[in-house]
C-alpha beads as a LAMMPS data file, in Angstrom:
LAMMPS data file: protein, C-alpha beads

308 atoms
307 bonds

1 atom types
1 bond types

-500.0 500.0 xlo xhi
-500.0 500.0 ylo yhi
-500.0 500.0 zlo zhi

Masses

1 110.0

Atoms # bond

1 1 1 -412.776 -319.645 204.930
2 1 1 -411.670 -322.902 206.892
3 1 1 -414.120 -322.725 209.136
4 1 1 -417.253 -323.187 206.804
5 1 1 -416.860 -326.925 205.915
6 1 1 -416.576 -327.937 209.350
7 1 1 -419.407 -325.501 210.415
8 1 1 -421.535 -327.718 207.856
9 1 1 -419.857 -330.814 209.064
10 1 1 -421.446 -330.480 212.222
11 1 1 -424.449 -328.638 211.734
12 1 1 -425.120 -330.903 209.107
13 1 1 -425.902 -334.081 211.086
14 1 1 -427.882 -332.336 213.321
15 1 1 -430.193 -330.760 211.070
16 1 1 -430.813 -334.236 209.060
17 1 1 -431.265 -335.358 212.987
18 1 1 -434.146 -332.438 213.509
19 1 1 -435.691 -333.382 210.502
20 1 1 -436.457 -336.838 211.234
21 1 1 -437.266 -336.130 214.746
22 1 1 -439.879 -333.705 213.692
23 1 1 -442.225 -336.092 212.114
24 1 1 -441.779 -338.423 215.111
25 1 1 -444.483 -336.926 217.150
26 1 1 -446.738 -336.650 213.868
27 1 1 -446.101 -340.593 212.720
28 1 1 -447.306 -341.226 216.445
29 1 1 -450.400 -339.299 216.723
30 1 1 -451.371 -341.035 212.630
31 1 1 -450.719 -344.472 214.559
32 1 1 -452.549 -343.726 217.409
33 1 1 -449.771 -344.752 219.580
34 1 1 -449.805 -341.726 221.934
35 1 1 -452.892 -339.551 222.839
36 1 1 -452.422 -335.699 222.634
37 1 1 -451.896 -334.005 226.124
38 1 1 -455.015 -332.619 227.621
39 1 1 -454.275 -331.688 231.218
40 1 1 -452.374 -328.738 232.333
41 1 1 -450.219 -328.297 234.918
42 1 1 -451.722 -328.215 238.597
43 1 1 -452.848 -324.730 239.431
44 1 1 -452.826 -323.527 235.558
45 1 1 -455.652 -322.508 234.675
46 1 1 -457.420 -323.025 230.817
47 1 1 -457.773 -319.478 230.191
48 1 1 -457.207 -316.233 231.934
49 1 1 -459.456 -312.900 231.728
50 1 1 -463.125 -313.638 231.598
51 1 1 -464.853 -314.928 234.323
52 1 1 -465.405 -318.701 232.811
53 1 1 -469.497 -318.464 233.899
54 1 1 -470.576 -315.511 231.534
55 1 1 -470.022 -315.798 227.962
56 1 1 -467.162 -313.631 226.755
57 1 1 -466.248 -311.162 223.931
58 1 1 -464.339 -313.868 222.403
59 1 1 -461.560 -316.500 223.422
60 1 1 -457.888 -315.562 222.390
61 1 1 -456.000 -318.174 221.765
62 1 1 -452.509 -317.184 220.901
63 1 1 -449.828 -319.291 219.349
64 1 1 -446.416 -318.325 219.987
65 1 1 -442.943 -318.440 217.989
66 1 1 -440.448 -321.172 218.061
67 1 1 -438.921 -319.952 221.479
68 1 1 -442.646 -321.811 222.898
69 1 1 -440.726 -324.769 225.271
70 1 1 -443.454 -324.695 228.184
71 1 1 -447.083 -324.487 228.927
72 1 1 -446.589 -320.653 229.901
73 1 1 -445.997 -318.472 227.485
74 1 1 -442.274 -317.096 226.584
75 1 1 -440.766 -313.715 227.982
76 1 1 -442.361 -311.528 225.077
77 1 1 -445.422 -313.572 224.536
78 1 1 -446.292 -313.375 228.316
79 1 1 -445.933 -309.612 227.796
80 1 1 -448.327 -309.479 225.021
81 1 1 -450.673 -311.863 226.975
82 1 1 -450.788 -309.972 229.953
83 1 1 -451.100 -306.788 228.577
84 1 1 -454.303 -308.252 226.348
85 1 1 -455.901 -309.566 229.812
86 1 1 -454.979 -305.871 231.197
87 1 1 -456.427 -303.900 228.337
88 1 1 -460.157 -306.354 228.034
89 1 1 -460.902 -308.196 231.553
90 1 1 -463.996 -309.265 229.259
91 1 1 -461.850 -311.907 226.953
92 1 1 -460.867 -315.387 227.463
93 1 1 -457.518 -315.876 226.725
94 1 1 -455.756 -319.298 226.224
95 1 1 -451.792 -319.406 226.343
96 1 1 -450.737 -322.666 226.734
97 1 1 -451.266 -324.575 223.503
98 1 1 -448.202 -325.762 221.947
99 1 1 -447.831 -325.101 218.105
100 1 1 -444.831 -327.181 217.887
101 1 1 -446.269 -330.517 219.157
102 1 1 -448.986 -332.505 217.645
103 1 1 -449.381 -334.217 220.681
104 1 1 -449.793 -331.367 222.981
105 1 1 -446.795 -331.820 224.645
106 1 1 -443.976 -329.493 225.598
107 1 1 -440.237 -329.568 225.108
108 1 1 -439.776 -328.646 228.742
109 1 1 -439.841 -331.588 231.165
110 1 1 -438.378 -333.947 228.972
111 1 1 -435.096 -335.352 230.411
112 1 1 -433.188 -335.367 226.960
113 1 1 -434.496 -331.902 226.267
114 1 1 -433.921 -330.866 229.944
115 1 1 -429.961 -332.340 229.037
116 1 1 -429.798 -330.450 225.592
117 1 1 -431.107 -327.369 227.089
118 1 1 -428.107 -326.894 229.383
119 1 1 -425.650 -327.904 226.963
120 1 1 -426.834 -327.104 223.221
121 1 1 -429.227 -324.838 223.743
122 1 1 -429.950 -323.808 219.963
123 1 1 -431.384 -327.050 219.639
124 1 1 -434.797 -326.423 221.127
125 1 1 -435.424 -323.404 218.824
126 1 1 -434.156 -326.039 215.973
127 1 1 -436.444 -328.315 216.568
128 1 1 -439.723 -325.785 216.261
129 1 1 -438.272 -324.838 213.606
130 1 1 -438.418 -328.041 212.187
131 1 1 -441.782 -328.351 213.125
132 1 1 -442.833 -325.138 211.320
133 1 1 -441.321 -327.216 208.118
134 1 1 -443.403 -330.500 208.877
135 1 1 -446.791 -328.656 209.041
136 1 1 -445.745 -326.961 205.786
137 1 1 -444.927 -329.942 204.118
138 1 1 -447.474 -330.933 202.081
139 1 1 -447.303 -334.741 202.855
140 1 1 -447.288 -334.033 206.717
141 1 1 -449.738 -331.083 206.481
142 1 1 -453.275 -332.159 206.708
143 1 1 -451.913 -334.974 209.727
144 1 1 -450.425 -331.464 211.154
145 1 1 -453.236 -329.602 210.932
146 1 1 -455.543 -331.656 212.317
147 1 1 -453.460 -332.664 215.821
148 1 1 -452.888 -329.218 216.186
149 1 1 -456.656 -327.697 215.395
150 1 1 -457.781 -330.649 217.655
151 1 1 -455.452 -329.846 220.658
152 1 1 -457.140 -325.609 220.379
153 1 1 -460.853 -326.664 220.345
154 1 1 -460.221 -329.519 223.415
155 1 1 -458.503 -326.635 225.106
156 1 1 -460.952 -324.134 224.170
157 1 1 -464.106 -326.001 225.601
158 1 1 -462.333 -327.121 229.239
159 1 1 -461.682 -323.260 229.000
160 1 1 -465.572 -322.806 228.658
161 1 1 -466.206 -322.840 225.177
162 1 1 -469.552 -324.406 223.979
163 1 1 -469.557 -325.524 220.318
164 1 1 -472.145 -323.609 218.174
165 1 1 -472.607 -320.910 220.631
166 1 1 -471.611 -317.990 218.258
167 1 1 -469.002 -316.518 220.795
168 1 1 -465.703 -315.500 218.615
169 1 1 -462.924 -317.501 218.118
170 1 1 -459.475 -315.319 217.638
171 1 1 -456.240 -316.826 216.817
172 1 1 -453.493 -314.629 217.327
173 1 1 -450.206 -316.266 215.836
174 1 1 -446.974 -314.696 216.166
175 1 1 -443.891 -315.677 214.007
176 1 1 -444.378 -319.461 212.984
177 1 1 -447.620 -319.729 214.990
178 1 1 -449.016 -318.235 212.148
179 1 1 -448.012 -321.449 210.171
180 1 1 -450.450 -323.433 212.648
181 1 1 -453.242 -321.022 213.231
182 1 1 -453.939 -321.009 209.534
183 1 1 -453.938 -324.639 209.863
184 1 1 -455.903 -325.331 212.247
185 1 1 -458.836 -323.343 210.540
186 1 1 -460.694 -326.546 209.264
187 1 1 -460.524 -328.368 212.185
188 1 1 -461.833 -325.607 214.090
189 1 1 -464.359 -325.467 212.018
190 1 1 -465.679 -328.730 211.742
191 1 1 -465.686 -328.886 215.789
192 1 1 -467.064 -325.603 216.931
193 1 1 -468.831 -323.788 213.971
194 1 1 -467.514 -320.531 215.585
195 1 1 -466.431 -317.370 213.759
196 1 1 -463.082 -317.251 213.343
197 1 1 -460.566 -314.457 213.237
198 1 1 -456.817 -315.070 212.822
199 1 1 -454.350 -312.240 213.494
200 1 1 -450.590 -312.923 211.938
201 1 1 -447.888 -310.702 214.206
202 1 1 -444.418 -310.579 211.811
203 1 1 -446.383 -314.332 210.599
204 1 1 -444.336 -316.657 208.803
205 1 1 -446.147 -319.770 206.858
206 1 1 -446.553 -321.676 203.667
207 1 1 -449.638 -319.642 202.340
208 1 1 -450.654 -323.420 201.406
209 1 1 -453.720 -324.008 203.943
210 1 1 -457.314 -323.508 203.268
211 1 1 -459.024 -319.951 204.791
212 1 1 -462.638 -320.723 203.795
213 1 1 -464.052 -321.116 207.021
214 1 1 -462.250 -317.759 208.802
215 1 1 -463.953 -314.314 208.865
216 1 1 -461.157 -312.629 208.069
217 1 1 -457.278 -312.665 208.181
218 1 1 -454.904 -309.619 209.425
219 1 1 -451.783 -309.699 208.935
220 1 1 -449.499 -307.089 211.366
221 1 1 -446.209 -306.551 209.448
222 1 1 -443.474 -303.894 208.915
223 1 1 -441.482 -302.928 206.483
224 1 1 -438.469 -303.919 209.115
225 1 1 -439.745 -307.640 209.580
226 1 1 -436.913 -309.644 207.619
227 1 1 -437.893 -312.507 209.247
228 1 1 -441.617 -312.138 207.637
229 1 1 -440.453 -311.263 204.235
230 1 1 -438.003 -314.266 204.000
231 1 1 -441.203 -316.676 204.051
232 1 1 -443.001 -315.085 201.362
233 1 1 -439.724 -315.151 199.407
234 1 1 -439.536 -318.500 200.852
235 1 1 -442.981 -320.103 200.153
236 1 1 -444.097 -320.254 195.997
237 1 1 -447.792 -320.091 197.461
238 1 1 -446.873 -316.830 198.740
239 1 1 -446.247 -315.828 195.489
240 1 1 -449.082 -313.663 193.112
241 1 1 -448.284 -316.294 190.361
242 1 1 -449.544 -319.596 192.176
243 1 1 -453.647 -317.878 192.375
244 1 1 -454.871 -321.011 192.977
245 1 1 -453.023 -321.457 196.801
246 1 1 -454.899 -320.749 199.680
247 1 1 -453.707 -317.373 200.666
248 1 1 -454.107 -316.292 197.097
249 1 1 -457.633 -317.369 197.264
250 1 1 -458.223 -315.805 200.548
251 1 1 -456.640 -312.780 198.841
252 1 1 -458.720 -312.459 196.405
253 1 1 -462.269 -312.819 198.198
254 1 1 -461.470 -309.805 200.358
255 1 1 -460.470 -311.364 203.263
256 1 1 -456.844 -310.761 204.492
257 1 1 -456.262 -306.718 205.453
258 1 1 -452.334 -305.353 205.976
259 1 1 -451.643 -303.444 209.055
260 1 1 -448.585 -301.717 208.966
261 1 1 -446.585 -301.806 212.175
262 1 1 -443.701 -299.647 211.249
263 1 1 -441.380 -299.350 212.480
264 1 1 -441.589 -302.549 214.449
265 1 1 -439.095 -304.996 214.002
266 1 1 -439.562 -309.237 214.269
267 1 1 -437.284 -309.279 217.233
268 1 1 -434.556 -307.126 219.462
269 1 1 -435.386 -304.334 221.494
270 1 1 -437.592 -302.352 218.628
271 1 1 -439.731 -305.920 218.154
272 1 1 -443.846 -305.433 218.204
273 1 1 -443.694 -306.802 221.915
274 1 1 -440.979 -304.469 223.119
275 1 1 -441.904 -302.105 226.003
276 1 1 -438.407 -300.482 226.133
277 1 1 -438.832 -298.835 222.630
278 1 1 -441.326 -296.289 221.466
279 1 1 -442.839 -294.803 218.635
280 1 1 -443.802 -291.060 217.856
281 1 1 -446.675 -290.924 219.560
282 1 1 -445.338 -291.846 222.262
283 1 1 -446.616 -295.877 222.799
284 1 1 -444.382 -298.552 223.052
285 1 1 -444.604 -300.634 220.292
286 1 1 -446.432 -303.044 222.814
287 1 1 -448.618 -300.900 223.990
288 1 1 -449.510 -299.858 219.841
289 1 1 -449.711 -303.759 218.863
290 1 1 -451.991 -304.346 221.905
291 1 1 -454.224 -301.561 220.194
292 1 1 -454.423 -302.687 217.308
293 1 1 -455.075 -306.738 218.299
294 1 1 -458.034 -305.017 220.448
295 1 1 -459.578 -302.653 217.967
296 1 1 -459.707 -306.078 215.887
297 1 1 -461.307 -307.939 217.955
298 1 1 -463.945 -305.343 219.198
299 1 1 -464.813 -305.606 215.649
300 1 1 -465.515 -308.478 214.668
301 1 1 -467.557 -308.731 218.421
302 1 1 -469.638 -305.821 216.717
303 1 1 -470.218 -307.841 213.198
304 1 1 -471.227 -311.066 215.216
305 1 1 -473.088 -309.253 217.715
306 1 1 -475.444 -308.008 215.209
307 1 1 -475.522 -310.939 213.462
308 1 1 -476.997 -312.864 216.336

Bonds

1 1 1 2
2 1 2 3
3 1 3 4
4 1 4 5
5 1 5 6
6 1 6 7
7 1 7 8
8 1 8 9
9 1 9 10
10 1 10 11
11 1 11 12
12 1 12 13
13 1 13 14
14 1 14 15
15 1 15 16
16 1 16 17
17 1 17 18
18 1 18 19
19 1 19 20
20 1 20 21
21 1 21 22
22 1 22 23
23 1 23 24
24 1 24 25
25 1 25 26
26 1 26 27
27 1 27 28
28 1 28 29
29 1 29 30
30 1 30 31
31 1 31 32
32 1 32 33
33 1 33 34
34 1 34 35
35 1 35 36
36 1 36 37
37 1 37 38
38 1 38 39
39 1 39 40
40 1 40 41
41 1 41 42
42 1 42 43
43 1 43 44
44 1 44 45
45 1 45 46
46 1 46 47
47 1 47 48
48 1 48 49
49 1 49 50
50 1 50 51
51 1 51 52
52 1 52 53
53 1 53 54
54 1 54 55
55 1 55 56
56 1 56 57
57 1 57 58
58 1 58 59
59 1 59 60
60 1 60 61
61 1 61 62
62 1 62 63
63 1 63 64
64 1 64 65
65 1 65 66
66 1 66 67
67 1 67 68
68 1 68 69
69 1 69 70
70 1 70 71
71 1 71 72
72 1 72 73
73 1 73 74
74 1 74 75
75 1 75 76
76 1 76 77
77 1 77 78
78 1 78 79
79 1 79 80
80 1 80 81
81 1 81 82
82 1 82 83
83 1 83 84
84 1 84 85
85 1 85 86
86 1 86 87
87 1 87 88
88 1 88 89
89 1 89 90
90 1 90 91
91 1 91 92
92 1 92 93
93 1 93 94
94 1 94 95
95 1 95 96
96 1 96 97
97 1 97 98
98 1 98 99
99 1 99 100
100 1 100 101
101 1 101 102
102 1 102 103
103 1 103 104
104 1 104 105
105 1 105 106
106 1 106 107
107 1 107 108
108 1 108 109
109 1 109 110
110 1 110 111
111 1 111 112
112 1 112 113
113 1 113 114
114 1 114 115
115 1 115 116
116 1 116 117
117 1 117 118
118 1 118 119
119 1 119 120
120 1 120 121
121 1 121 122
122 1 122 123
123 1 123 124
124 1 124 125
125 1 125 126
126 1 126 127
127 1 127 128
128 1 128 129
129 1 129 130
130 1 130 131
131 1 131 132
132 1 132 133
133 1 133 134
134 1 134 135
135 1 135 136
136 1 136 137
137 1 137 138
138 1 138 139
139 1 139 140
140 1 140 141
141 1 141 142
142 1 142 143
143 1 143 144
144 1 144 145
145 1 145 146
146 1 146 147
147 1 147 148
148 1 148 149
149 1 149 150
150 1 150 151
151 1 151 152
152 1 152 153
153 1 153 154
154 1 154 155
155 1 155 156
156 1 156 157
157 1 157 158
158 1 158 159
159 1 159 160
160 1 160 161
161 1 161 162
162 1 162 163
163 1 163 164
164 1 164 165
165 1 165 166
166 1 166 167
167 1 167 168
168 1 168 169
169 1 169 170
170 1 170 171
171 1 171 172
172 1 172 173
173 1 173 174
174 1 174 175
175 1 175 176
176 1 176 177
177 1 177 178
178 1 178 179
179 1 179 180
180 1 180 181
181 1 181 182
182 1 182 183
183 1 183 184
184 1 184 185
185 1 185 186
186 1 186 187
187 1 187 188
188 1 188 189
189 1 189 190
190 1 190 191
191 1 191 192
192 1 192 193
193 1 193 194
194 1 194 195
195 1 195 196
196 1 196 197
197 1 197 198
198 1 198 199
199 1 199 200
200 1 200 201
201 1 201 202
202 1 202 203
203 1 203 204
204 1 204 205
205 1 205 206
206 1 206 207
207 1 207 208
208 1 208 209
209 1 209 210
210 1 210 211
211 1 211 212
212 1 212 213
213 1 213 214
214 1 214 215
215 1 215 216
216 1 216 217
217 1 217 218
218 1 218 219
219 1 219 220
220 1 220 221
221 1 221 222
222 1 222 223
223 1 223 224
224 1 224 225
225 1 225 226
226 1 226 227
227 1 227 228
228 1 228 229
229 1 229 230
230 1 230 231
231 1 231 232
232 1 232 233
233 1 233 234
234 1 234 235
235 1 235 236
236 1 236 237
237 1 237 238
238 1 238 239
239 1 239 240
240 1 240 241
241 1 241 242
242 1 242 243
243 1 243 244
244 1 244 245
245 1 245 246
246 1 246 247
247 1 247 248
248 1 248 249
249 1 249 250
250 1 250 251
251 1 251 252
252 1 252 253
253 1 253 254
254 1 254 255
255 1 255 256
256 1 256 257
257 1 257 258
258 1 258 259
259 1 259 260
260 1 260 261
261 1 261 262
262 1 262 263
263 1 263 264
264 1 264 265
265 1 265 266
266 1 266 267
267 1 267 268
268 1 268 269
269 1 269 270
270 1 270 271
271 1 271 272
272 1 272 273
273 1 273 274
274 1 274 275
275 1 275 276
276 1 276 277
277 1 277 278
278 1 278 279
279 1 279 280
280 1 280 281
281 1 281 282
282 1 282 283
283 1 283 284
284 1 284 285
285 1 285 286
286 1 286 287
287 1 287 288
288 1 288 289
289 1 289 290
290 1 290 291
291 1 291 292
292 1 292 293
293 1 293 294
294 1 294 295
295 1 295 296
296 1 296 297
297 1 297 298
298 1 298 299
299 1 299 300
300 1 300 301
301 1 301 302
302 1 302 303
303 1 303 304
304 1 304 305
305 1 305 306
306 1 306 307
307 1 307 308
């Protein structure tokens, strides 16, 4: 196979490139060299759904996969959005943080990006993937985790959110998201004492990162999510053997639940956010996934509603 060494050759380069970049924005936001982005776009709002003046059920924030370039959401993640909104006028939901940038800014609008976009397009999703790496790395990780859970709870309150007020907190990862969502627990924490729930979609991450401080963890899989299985083939702390990791520990006290999605795939036309395929009840898989997010969230509503 000729082709395979110079397939390396120059894929090579460029992945030793992506890796350096990806701790650029990190290195910065340690130095305090650049401040994280905090204002959106004229005309965007914070959050849609809720009217901002009533307390919510809970605010949504959801964390896209590595195709996230832009403060609005990609093509399937816009879906999913917008059929949430649809489905529960009476959450908040927040669309526009970026996962893959500790300082809160996106891909899109940069003039080198803008070039590489036209021209080497595989780049961009290269470069969140990178990023997914960084905020697994454990010598990165806590800098990570704290940019990131910083940049949700200053979006969160200019959406409305008051600290302490009890109002639920759901973060609703899909693909590598789920990498920063269980990140940003801590920080979340530490800022807005509220309840959290954090709902993995086909979620791919480390297992590495602390779950004390969230209610509960679901994780929406199926048993045709490759993409899934190859990071908890990928990631020892994924493993049963390593109990003392975060996800084992979270295992253990009860608090992640498997939903079985089946049989969704991580991406294509059969993907959980596909509105072209069904199942054999008759939902799209969209319509099933937005279902189950909801039922989720009405419960844990319930369980904090009595609680207050």
């Amino acid at each position: 196979m000729t082709w395979f060494p110079l397939f390396a050759l120059v894929l090579g380069p460029v992945l030793l490139a992506e890796a350096l970049l990806a701790r650029y924005e990190v290195m910065l936001y340690i130095a305090g060299w650049r401040s994280p982005t905090t204002r959106l776009p004229p005309g965007m709002p914070y959050a849609r759904g809720a009217d901002p003046d009533r307390p919510p059920a809970a605010y949504v924030v959801y964390l896209d996969g590595i195709g996230k370039r832009r403060f609005t959401d990609t093509r399937d993640g816009g879906r999913l959005v917008k059929a949430l909104i649809a489905a529960a006028p009476d959450l908040r939901v927040l669309g526009q943080v970026q996962p893959y940038s500790p300082l809160a800014a996106p891909l899109a609008g940069r003039p080198v990006w803008e070039w590489i976009r036209r021209r080497v397009g595989i780049l961009l999703f290269l470069h969140n993937v990178m990023q997914i790496f960084v905020a697994a790395d454990r010598r990165y990780r806590p800098l990570y985790n704290r940019a990131v859970g910083a940049q949700i709870a200053n979006q969160l309150i200019l959406a409305g959110y008051r600290p302490y007020s009890g109002v639920p907190v759901v973060l609703l990862s899909y693909s590598g998201g789920a990498q920063v969502a269980t990140g940003a627990v801590e920080e979340l924490h530490t800022r807005l004492r509220a309840p959290l729930l954090l709902i993995t979609l086909g979620g791919f991450h480390n297992g590495a990162n602390d779950l004390t401080h969230a209610r509960h963890l679901h994780q929406l899989t199926s048993a045709h999510d490759r993409i899934e299985r190859v990071g908890t083939w990928l990631f020892p702390q994924r493993w049963r053997l390593l109990r003392r990791s975060g996800w084992n520990r979270a295992r253990r006290a009860g608090k992640v639940t498997v939903h079985r999605l089946d049989p969704a795939t991580h991406l294509g036309r059969r993907s959980y956010i596909s509105r072209e395929s069904y199942r054999s009840d008759g939902r799209s898989h969209l319509d099933h996934t937005t279902d189950t997010v909801l039922a989720l969230v009405r419960g844990l509503d319930r369980v904090e509603r009595r609680a207050r």
